[in-house]
C-alpha distance (Angstrom), angle and dihedral (degrees) to the residues before:
residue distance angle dihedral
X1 . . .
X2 3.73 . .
X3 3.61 111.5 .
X4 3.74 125.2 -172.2
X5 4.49 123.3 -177.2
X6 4.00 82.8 -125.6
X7 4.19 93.8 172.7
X8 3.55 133.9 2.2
X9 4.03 122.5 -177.5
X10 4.17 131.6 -136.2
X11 3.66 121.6 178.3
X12 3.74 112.5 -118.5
X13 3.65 109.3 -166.4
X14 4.21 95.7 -173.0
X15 4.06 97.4 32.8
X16 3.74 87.5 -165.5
X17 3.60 96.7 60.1
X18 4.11 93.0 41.4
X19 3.75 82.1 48.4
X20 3.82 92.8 61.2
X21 3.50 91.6 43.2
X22 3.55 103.4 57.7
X23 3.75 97.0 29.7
X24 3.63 101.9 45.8
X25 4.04 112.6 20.4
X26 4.13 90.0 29.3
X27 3.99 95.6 40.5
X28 3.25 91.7 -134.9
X29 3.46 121.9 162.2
X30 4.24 117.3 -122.3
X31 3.96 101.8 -121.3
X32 4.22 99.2 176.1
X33 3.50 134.2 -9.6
X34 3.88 118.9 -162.7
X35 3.89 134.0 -178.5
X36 3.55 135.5 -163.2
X37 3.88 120.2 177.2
X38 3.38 98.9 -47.6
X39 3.98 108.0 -28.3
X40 3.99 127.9 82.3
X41 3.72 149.1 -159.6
X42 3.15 123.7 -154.8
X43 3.77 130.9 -168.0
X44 3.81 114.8 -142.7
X45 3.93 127.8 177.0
X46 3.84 147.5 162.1
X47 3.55 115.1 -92.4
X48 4.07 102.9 -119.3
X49 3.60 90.3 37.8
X50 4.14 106.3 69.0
X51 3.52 95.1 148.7
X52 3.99 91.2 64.1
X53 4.19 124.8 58.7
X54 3.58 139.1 172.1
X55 4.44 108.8 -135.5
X56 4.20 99.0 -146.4
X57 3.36 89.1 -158.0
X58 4.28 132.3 177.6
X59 3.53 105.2 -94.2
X60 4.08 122.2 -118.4
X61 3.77 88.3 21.7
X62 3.39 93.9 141.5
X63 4.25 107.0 104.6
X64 4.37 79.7 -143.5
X65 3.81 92.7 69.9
X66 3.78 121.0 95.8
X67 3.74 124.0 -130.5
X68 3.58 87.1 -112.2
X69 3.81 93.4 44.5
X70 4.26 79.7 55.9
X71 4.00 87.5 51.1
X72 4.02 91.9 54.1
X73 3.74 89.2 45.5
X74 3.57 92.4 45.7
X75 3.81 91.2 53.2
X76 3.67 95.9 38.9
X77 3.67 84.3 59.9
X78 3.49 101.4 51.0
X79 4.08 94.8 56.2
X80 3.59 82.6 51.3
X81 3.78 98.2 -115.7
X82 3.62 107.8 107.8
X83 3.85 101.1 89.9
X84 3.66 138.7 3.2
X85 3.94 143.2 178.4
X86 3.57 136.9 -165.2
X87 3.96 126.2 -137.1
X88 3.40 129.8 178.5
X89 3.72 135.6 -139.8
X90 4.06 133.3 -152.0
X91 4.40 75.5 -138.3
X92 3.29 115.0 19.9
X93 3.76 86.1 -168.4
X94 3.95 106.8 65.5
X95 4.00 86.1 41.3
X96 3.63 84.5 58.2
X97 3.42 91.3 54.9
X98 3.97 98.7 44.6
X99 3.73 90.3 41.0
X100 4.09 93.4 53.9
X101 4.19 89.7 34.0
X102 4.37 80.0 63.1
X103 3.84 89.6 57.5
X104 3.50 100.8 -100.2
X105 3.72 127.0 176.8
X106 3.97 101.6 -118.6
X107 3.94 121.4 -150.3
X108 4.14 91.9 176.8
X109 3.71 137.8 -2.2
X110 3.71 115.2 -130.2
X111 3.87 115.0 -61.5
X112 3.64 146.3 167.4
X113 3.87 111.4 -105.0
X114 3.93 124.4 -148.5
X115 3.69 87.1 -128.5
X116 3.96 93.4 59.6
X117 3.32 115.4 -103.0
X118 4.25 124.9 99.9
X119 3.89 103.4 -136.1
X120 4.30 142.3 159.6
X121 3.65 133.5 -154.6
X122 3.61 142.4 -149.4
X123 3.74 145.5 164.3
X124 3.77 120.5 -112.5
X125 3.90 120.7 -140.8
X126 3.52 92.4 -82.8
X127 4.23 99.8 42.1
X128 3.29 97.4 -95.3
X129 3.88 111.6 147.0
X130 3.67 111.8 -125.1
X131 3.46 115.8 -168.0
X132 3.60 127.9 -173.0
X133 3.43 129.9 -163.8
X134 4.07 139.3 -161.9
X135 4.00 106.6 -112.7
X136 3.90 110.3 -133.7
């Protein structure tokens, strides 16, 4: 079987700020970009990998989800811990740099783990942690 991560999905809670973030600190390229009324997704990506996209999409879309289900997302959210991805980076280093030049939130400069890998964090404009590790 020949599996690929096609899509993934973050919840961007100010879509203009997430937009800036991913398109102009991240270099990412902008892939889609869809309205309805007044809530968006868009589709973000890094340039040599078209086959793979992050959906910033409005969080508690989903007509399922109760108001208080939107509270607990809402809150989850704002401490940061209610979604999360993890990049990586041929130098984890100089991204750090760009990534904290663009007025990122930073959770951890670069650092050697004890499980082997050398890695940073930050928090997009929505909380989302954004980690970003150095490839081997």
């Amino acid at each position: 079987m020949d599996l690929y991560i096609h899509y993934t999905f973050l919840p961007a809670d100010d879509p203009e700020a997430s937009l800036a973030f991913y398109r102009d600190v991240l270099d990412f390229d902008v892939r889609n970009d869809v309205g309805y009324g007044d809530m968006r997704w868009i589709t973000v990506g890094p340039p040599a990998q078209p086959q793979t996209s992050i959906v910033l999409h409005p969080p508690a879309a989903d007509p399922g989800i109760t108001d208080d289900e939107r509270h607990t997302i809402a809150e989850l959210m704002a401490k940061g811990s209610y979604a999360s991805i993890v990049l990586a980076a041929s130098d984890v280093d100089a991204a750090f740099e760009k990534v904290q030049a663009g007025g990122a939130e930073v959770v951890q400069e670069p650092m050697d783990q004890p499980y082997g890998t050398r890695d940073c964090a930050f928090r997009d404009p929505a909380g989302n942690m954004v980690r970003i590790n150095q490839l081997a």
